[in-house]
N, C-alpha and C positions, 0 to 999 in steps of 0.2 A: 580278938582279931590282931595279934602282935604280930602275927604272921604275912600280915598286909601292911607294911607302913605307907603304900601309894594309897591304899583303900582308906585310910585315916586321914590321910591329906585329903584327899578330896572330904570326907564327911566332914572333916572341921573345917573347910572353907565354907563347905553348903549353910554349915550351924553358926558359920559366923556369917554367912547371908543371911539368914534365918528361914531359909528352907526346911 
């Protein structure tokens, strides 16, 4: 998913909530 860096912010905010 290189092609999403919005899609990687949000998943590493979630993984740093630990959702």
């Amino acid at each position: 998913m290189v092609d999403d860096p919005i899609r990687n912010l949000i998943a590493g905010g979630l993984a740093d909530r630990g959702e």
